[in-house]
C-alpha positions, 0 to 999 in steps of 0.5 A: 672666315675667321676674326684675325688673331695678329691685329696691329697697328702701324704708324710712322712720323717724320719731321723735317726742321724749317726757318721761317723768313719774313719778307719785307712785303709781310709774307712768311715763307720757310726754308730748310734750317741750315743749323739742323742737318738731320730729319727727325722720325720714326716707325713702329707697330703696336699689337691690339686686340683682335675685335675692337667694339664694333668701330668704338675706337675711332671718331668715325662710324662705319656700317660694319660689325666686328663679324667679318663674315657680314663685311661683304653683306654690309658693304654692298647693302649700305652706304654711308659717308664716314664723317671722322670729327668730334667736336671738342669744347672747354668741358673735359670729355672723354673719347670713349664712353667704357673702361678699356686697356688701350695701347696706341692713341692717335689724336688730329686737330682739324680746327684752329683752336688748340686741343687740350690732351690727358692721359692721366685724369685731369693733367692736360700736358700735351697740346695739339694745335690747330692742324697737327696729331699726336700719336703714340704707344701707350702701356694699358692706359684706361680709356677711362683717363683720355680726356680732351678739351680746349683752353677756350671756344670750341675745335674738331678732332679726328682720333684712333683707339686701339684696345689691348690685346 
């Protein structure tokens, strides 16, 4: 069995424009947005590198090898619980620990406290709070300059890197 040569991710995002009504009672609740007539969305694929570093490029870690040949093998030998968070705190961190040419970044905050993205160095222009993701098409961006942290206290995140073909 061979590694495969046209490895790509997909990935869509939809959105749907919402009022939010406060009720005498206290209780919000939301509706359609009248004003805004059209949803929002997209899809798109991104070409990556065939081998991406034994599962390096996600937050969970599973027991298979970038020999797929030994997929079989592992699977039935071992079972694992795929945890999938990384914690977050007001110290900048980066989400790899090597230098690689990545083209798509997925990134979920699964806590309540608002997570802090930079793609380039130390500018944190993209906020996720708590509950939503980002993901996007990058051009070569190092991982070296994917960073994340919290304005304060601490938060979990979920994410996917995918190297350069």
């Amino acid at each position: 069995m061979a590694t495969p040569n046209d490895r790509r991710v997909v990935y869509g995002t939809h959105v749907v424009p919402q009022e939010a009504i406060v009720r005498e009672e206290g209780a919000t609740t939301y509706k359609l947005d009248a004003t805004v007539a059209k949803r929002f969305g997209g899809k798109g694929s991104v070409d990556i590198n065939s081998d991406q570093a034994v599962d390096g490029w996600v937050s969970f870690l599973s027991p298979v090898d970038n020999l797929w040949e030994a997929v079989d093998n592992v699977w039935n030998l071992d079972q694992t619980v795929w945890d999938g968070e990384r914690g977050v705190t007001t110290s900048a961190a980066t989400l790899r620990s090597d230098t690689v040419n990545i083209d798509f970044l997925y990134v979920k905050n699964l806590g309540s406290v608002e997570c802090q993205l930079a793609l380039e160095g130390d500018e944190f222009d993209i906020l996720i709070p708590g509950g939503a993701a980002v993901s996007m098409r990058v051009n070569s961006i190092s991982s070296a300059n994917i960073k994340v942290q919290t304005a304060s206290s601490t938060t979990t995140i979920e994410y996917v890197i995918a190297k350069t073909p």
